[in-house]
C-alpha positions as CSV (number, residue, x, y, z in Angstrom):
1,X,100.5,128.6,101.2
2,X,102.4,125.3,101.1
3,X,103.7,126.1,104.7
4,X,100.6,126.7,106.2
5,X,100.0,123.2,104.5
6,X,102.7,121.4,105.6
7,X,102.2,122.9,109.4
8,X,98.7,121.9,109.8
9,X,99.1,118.4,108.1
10,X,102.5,118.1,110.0
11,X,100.2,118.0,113.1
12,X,98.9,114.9,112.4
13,X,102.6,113.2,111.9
14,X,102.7,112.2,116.1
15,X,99.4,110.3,115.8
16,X,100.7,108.5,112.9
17,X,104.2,107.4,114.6
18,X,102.2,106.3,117.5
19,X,100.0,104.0,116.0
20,X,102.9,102.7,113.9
21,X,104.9,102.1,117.4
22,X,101.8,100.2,118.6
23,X,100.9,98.4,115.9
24,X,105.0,96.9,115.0
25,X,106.2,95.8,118.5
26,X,102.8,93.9,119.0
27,X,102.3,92.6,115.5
28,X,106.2,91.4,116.1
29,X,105.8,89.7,119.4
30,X,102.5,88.2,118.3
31,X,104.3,87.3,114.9
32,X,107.4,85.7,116.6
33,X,105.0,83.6,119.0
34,X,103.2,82.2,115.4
35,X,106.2,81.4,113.5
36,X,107.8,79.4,116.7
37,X,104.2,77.8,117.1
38,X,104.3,76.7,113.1
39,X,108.3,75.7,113.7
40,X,108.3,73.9,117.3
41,X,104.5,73.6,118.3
42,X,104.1,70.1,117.3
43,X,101.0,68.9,114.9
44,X,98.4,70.7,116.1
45,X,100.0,74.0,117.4
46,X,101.5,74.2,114.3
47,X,98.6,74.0,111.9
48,X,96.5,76.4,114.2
49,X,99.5,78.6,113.7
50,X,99.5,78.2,109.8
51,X,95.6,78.4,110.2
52,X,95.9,81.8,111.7
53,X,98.9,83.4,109.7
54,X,96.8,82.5,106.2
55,X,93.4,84.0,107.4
56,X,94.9,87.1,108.5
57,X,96.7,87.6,105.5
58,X,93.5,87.2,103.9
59,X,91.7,89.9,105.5
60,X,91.9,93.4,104.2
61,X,92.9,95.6,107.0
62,X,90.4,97.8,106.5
63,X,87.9,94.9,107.6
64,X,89.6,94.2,110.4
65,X,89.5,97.4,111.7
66,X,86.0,98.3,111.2
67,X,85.2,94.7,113.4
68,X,87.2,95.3,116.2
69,X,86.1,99.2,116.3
70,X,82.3,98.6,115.8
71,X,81.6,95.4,116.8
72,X,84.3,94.3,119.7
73,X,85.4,97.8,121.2
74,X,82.2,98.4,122.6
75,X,82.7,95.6,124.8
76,X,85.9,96.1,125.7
77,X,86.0,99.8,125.6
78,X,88.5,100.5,122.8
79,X,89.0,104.3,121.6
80,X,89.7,104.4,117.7
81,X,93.4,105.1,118.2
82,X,93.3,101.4,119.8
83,X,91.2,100.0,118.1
84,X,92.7,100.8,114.9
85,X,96.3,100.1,115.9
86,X,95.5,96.6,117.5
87,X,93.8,96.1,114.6
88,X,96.7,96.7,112.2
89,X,99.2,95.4,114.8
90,X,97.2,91.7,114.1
91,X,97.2,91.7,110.4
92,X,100.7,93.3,110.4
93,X,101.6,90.3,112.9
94,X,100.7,87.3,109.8
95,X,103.3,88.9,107.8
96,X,106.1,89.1,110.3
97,X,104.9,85.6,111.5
98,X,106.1,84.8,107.6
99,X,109.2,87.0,107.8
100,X,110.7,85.6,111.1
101,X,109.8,81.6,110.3
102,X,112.0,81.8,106.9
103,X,114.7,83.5,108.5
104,X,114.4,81.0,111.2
105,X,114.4,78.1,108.5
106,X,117.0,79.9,107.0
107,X,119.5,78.6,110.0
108,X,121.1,75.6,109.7
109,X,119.8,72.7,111.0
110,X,122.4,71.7,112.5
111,X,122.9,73.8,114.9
112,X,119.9,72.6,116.9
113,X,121.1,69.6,116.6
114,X,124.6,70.6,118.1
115,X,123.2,72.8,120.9
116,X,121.2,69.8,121.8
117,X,124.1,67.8,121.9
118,X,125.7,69.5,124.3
119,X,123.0,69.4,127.0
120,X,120.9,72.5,125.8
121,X,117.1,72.1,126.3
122,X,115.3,72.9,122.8
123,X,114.1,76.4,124.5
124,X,117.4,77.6,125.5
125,X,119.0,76.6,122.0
126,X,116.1,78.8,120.1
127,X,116.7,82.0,122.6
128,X,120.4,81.4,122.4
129,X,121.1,80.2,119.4
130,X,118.9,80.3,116.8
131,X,116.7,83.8,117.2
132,X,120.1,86.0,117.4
133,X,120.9,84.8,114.1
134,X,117.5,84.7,112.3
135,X,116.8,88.2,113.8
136,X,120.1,89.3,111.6
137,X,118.3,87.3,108.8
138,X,114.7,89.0,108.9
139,X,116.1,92.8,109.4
140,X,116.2,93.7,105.6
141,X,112.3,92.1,105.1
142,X,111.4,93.1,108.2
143,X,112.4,96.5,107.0
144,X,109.6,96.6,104.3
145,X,106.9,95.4,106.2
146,X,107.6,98.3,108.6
147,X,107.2,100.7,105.2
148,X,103.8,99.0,105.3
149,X,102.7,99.6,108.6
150,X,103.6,102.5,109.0
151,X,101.8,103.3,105.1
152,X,98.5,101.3,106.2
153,X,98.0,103.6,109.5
154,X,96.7,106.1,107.6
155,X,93.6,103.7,107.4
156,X,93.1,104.4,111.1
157,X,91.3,107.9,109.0
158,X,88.6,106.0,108.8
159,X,87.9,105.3,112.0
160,X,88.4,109.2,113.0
161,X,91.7,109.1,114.0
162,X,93.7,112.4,113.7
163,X,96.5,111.5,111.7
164,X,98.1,113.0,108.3
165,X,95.7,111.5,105.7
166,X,92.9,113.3,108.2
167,X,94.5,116.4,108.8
168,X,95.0,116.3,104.9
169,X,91.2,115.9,104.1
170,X,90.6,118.6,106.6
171,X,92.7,121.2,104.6
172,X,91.3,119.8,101.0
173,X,87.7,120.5,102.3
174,X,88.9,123.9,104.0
175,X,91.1,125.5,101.3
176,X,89.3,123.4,97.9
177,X,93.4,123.2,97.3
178,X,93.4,118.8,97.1
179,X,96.6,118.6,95.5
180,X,99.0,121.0,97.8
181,X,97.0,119.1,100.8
182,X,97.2,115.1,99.7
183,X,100.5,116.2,97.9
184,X,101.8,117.7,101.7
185,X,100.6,114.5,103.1
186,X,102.3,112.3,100.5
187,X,105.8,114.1,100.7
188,X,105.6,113.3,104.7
189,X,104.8,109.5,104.4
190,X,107.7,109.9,102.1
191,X,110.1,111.0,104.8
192,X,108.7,109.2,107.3
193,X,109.2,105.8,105.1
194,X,112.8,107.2,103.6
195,X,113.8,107.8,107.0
196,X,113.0,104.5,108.6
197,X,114.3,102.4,105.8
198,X,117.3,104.0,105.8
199,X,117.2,103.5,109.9
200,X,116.5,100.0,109.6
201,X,119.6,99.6,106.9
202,X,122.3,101.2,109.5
203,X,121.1,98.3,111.4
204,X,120.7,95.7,109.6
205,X,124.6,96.8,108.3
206,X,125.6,96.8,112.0
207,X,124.0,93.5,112.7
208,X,125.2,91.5,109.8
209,X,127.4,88.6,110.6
210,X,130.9,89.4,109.1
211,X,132.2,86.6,106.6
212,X,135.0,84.6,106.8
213,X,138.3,86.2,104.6
C-alpha cells in the first residue's frame, strides 16, 4: 500500500523542484538588486528599497498568489505554475534582500574604501570585491530560506498546481487513507529539504574563506 503511495505522490516531486528553481534564482536576483538599492541607491532608492523589502515581508504568500493568479494573470496570461512561482519568487525575494544586505554589511568597510583608493569605480569594487565575499557570508542563511521555498511551494496547491501536497489530497480522497497519503508527502519534503541543506553545507564548507594559522 505505502508504495503505491509513495509512487503516485512521487509524481508530483518534478512540479515541486520546478517551481522551487523558479521561484529562488528570481527571488535572488530580485533580492540582490534590493539590498544594493537599500546599500548604494542613495536617499530615495534606498527607502523605496526598504519600502518594498518590509511590505513584502508583510504579505502572506498565499495573498500574493491568489492576486497575481486571479487578478493580474489574466492580463498577462499567466498559467498557475507561473503565476504561483513568480509569486513566491517576490515574497521569497524580501527575505534574501534581508540575507544578502547583512552579509554585505557584514564586510568591512574598509575595503571600499581601499578599492576606491586605488582607482576602482564604486561598481567594480562591489562586483569585485565586496559580493564574492558576502556571497560566502549569506550561504548558511541563504541555506534556510531555500528550506522555505522550497516548503511554501506546496501553496502553489491552491492554485491547482500538480505538485506533492496535490497528488497527496488526490490519494487521501481516493483511498480515505489521510495519514499514509500526507504522511508520504511529508517524508518527501523531508528528503527534498534534508538533501538541499546538506547540498548547500558542502558549499558553503567549500566556499568559506580559510583563516589565518
Amino acid at each position: 500500500m505505502f508504495s503505491q503511495f509513495f509512487s503516485y505522490v512521487l509524481q508530483g516531486t518534478l512540479t515541486t523542484v520546478e517551481v522551487t528553481l523558479v521561484a529562488l534564482p528570481f527571488g535572488l536576483v530580485l533580492g540582490l538588486l534590493v539590498a544594493l538599492l537599500q546599500i548604494y541607491g542613495g536617499p530615495i532608492l534606498s527607502r523605496i528599497a526598504a519600502i518594498y523589502s518590509t511590505g513584502m515581508r508583510g504579505v502572506p504568500p498565499i495573498v500574493l498568489l491568489f492576486i497575481l493568479f486571479f487578478v493580474i494573470s489574466g492580463s498577462i496570461s499567466l498559467d498557475a505554475f507561473w503565476a504561483g512561482s513568480l509569486a513566491l519568487g517576490i515574497v521569497t525575494s524580501a527575505y534574501q534582500a534581508e540575507i544578502l544586505r547583512g552579509a554585505i554589511l557584514s564586510v568591512g568597510a574598509g575595503q571600499m574604501v581601499a578599492a576606491r583608493a586605488i582607482g576602482m569605480s564604486r561598481l567594480k569594487a562591489v562586483q569585485h570585491i565586496i559580493l564574492p565575499q558576502a556571497v560566502r557570508l549569506a550561504i548558511p542563511p541563504w541555506s534556510n530560506e531555500a528550506s522555505i521555498v522550497l516548503k511554501d511551494s506546496s501553496l502553489v496547491y491552491a492554485l491547482g498546481v500538480p505538485e506533492i501536497l496535490s497528488r497527496a489530497q488526490q490519494a487521501s480522497a481516493a483511498t480515505q487513507q489521510p495519514f499514509l497519503a500526507y504522511g508520504t508527502a511529508a517524508l518527501i519534503y523531508f528528503v527534498l529539504v534534508f538533501t538541499t541543506n546538506r547540498l548547500l553545507d558542502l558549499l558553503s564548507h567549500r566556499m568559506r574563506i580559510p583563516s589565518n594559522p
